[in-house]
N, C-alpha and C positions, 0 to 999 in steps of 0.2 A: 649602273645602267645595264639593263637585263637584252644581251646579242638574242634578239630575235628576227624571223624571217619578215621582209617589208621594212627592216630596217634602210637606210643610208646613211653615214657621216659625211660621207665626202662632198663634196661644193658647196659645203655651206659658205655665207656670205662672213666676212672678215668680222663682224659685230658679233657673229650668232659661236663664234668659236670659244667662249668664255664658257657659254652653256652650254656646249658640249663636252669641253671639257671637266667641266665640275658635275655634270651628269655620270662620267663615264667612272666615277670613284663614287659616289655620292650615296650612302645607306640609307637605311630606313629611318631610323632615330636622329638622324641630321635633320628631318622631313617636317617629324611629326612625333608627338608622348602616345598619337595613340596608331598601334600596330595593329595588324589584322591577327584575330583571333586564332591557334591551333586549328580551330575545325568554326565552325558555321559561318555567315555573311555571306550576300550577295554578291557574286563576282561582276566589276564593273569595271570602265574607262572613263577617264577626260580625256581630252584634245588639248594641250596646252600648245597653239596656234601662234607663231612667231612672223610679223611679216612685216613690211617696210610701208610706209607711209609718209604722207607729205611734210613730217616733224620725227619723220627716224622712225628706229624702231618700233615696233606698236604690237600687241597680245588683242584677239579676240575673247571677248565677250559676249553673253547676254545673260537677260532677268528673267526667271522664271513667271510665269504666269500665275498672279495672286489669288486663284483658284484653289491652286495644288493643294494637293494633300501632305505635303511633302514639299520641304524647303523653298516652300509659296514669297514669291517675290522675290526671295534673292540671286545676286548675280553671281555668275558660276559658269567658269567653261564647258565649252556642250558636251556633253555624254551621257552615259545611262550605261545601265544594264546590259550583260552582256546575252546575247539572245543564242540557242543553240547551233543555228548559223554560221556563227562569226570563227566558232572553233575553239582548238584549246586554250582554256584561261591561261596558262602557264608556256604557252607557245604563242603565234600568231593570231592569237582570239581578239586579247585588249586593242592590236593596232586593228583589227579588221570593226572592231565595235566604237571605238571613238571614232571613226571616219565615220560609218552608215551612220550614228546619232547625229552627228554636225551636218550630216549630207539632210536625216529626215527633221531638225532644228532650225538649221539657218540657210537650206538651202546652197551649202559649200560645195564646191565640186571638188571632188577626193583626188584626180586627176592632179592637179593644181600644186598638190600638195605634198610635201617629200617629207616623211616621216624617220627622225634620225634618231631615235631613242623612246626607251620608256623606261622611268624611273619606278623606282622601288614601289611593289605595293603598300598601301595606309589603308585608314581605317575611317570612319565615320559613324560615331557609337550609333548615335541618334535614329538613322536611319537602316543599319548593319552593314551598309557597303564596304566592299572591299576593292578600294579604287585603284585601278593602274594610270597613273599619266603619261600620257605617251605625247611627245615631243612632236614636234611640225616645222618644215619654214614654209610661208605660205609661197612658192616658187612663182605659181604664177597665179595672181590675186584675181576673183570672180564675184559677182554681185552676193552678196549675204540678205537677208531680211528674216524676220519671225514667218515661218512656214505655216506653224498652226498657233493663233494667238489662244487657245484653249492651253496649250502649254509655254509658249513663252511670248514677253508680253515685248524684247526688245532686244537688236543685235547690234552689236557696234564694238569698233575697235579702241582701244584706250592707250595713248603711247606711253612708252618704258618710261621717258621724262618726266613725265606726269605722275609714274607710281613711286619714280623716285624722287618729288621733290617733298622736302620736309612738312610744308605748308598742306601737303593734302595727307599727312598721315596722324594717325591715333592709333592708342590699346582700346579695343572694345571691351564694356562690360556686359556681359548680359546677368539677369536674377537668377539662372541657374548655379553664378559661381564661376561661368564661365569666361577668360581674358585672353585677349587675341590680338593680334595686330589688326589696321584694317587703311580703308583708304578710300580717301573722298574723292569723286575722279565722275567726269562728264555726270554730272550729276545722280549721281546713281553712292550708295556706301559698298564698298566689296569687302566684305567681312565671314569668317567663318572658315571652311577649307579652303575655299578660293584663296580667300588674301594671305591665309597660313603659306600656300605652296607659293603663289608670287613672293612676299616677305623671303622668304629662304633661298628660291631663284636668282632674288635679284644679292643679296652677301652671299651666296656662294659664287655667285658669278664677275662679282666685285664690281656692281651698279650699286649700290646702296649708300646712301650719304644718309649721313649722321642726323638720326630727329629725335624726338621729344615722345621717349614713350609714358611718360608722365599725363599727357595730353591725354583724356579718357572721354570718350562715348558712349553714353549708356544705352541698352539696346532693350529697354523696357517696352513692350507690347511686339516687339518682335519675334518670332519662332524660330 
């Protein structure tokens, strides 16, 4: 986990000390096979948003608006790009850029929200991104909704229980050759980086009960 400024660890809540812990050790190659390139790709953030709900713990989401040009429809923690604004990629930029994307996405007030980490940058060939995740507990929770449905079509929170119960998980296939974990949840599939970095989240953090990655979904007519 990369000590930068806007960080906090401290108060977090008794559930959230697992992920912190395995944040604070946690490489890049634990993550993900594909790393950020020596030199080119978009410098970018997620929000990986952690907060309590009426069934435990629970991660924010939404689905991209089936418009895009780019990773149209799928579901994917908010972030984006990081804008000249926010600062150094390599200093306080990522945390200052996954806030203002959730803040201009879902309408999240950054306030709310104590950000204790950001794990290692990854990569996303498809697109070039070079993503930082940066960590969240939502401290004190505030109305969410799709701010512009031109880019996203749906926000909602999905709990930890649910990502881990066996019944809602699969390897994804897609025609490219591509095989992923993924996970069938509030009716929506989160498959692709998203569900790579939850998958890994949840056994490094030792939520993960034992499924069937035998169980395969093909992801034919999907992008």
């Amino acid at each position: 986990m990369t000590a930068v400024p806007g960080t906090d660890p401290l108060g977090l809540p008794d559930w959230l000390a697992p992920v912190a812990e395995a944040a604070s050790t946690v490489r890049a190659e634990q993550l993900s096979r594909f790393l950020p390139p020596p030199d080119g790709g978009r410098q970018s953030a997620v929000l990986i948003l952690f907060g309590e709900g009426p069934r435990g713990p629970e991660v924010l989401l939404m689905q991209r608006s089936g418009s895009l040009r780019s990773h149209a429809g799928q579901t994917s923690f908010p972030g984006g790009a990081l804008d000249p604004a926010d600062g150094d990629p390599d200093g306080d930029g990522p945390v200052r850029a996954a806030l203002r994307e959730a803040w201009e996405e879902t309408g999240l007030d950054p306030a709310g929200v104590q950000v204790f980490g950001v794990l290692p940058k990854l990569y996303i060939p498809v697109s070039r991104f070079v993503v930082a995740p940066v960590l969240g507990w939502w401290r004190s929770p505030t109305p969410v909704t799709a701010v512009d449905p031109a880019e996203t079509a749906h926000v909602f929170t999905v709990p930890v229980a649910d990502l881990a119960d066996p019944a809602n998980r699969a390897t994804t296939v897609h025609p490219s050759g591509y095989r992923g974990p993924s996970f069938a949840v509030c009716d929506v599939l989160v498959w692709g980086f998203t569900a790579g970095l939850l998958d890994r989240l949840l056994h490094l953090s030792g939520w993960e009960r034992p499924w069937d990655q035998g169980r395969e979904v093909l992801l034919d007519g999907l992008a």
